[in-house]
N, C-alpha and C positions, 0 to 999 in steps of 0.2 A: 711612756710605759709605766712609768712610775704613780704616775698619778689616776691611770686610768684600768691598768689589768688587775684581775682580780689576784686575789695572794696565792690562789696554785698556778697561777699563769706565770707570776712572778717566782713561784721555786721552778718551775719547769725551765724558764730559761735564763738561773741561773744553774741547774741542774747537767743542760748540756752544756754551755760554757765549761766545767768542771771536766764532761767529759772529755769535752775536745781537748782540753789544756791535757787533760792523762795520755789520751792518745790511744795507742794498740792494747792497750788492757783489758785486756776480758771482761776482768772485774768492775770496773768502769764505768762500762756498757749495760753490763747488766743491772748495776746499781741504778742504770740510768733509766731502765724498762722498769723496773720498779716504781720508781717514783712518777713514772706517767701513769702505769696502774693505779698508782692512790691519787694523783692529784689531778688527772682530765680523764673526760667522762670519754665514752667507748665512740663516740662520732667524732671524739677531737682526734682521738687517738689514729683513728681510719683515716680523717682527713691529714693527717700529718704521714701517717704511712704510704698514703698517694702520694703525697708530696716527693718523699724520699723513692719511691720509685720511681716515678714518674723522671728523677733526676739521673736516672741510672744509664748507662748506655743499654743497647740491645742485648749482646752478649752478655751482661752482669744480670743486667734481669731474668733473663733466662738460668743463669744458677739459682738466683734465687728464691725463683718460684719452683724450679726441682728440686732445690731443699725442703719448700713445704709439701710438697708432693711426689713423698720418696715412692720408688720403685717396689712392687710390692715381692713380699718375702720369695726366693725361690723354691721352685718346684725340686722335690727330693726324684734326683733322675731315676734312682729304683721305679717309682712307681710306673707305672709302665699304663698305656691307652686301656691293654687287656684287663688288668689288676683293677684300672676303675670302673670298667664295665662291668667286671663279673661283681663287684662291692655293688653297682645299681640295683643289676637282675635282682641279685638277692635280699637287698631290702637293706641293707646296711651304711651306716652312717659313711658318711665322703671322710678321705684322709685327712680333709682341710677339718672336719669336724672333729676327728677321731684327736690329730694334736689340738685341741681347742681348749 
């Protein structure tokens, strides 16, 4: 390793070593998404994030891909089926536009 990875390959993993050694720290963590932003480029990055999931169980991966793919905002039960048909007829912008 020493002799042969380039020097952000070499802060990367000492990078996570640091994280791991923190542990549950947030801070940590994040420190630790940073310094892959600056130091590997955007395909090392992907490939490294398969990696980590790919190591997940079922059920975990499943969290955390509906965390990147949150549930979209709820519908304000007022509005009613009528209330947006009559906003069509009449030419007028959609509720989703009106809060935009």
């Amino acid at each position: 390793m020493t002799k042969y990875a380039s020097k952000a390959h070499k802060a990367v993993a000492r990078a996570i070593g640091y994280a791991l050694t923190v542990g549950e720290s947030f801070d940590a963590w994040s420190d630790f998404s940073a310094i892959l932003s600056l130091r590997l480029t955007i395909r090392e990055r992907a490939m490294l994030a398969r990696a980590v999931l790919r190591s997940l169980p079922d059920d975990v991966l499943d969290l955390v891909l509906d965390s990147l793919n949150p549930a979209p905002e709820p519908v304000d039960p007022r509005i009613t089926e009528a209330a947006i048909e009559y906003r069509r007829q009449q030419g007028l912008a959609s509720f989703a536009e009106v809060r935009a």
